[in-house]
N, C-alpha and C positions, 0 to 999 in steps of 0.2 A: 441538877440545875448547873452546876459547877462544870458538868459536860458541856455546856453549850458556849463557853468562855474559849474552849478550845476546840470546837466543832464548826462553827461560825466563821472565825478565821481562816481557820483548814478549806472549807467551803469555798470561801471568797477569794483565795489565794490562785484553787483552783482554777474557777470562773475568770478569774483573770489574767492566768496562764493561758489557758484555751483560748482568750481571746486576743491574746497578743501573739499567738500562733499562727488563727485565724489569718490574721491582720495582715502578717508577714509573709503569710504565702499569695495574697490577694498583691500586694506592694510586689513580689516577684514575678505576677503574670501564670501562678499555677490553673486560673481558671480561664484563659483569654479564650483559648479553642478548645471546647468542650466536644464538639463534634467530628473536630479534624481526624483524630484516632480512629474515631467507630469509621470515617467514612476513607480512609487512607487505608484502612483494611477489606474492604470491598474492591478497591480498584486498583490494590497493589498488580503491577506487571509480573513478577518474578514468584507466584504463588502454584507455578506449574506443578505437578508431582513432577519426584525425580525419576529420571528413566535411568534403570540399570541396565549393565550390558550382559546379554544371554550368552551363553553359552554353547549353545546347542544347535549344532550344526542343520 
């Protein structure tokens, strides 16, 4: 029983790290453009393979 005096606080301590992280990354814009990546890698220009140069007359 005497575990729960110290389990409970640990717990909540947590819960409200996490959500003050949450918080802080929402306040800097981490989620603004969720799709821009996925679709800035489809229509990058410069995704050619590279051409090496032969050798071979």
């Amino acid at each position: 029983m005497t575990d729960y005096f110290y389990l409970i606080p640990i717990a909540l301590g947590l819960g409200v790290t996490a959500l003050a992280a949450f918080m802080w990354s929402l306040k800097n814009g981490q989620y603004d453009d969720l799709d821009g990546a996925a679709e800035r890698i489809l229509h990058e220009d410069s995704d050619a393979p590279i051409r090496k140069k032969s050798h071979t007359p």
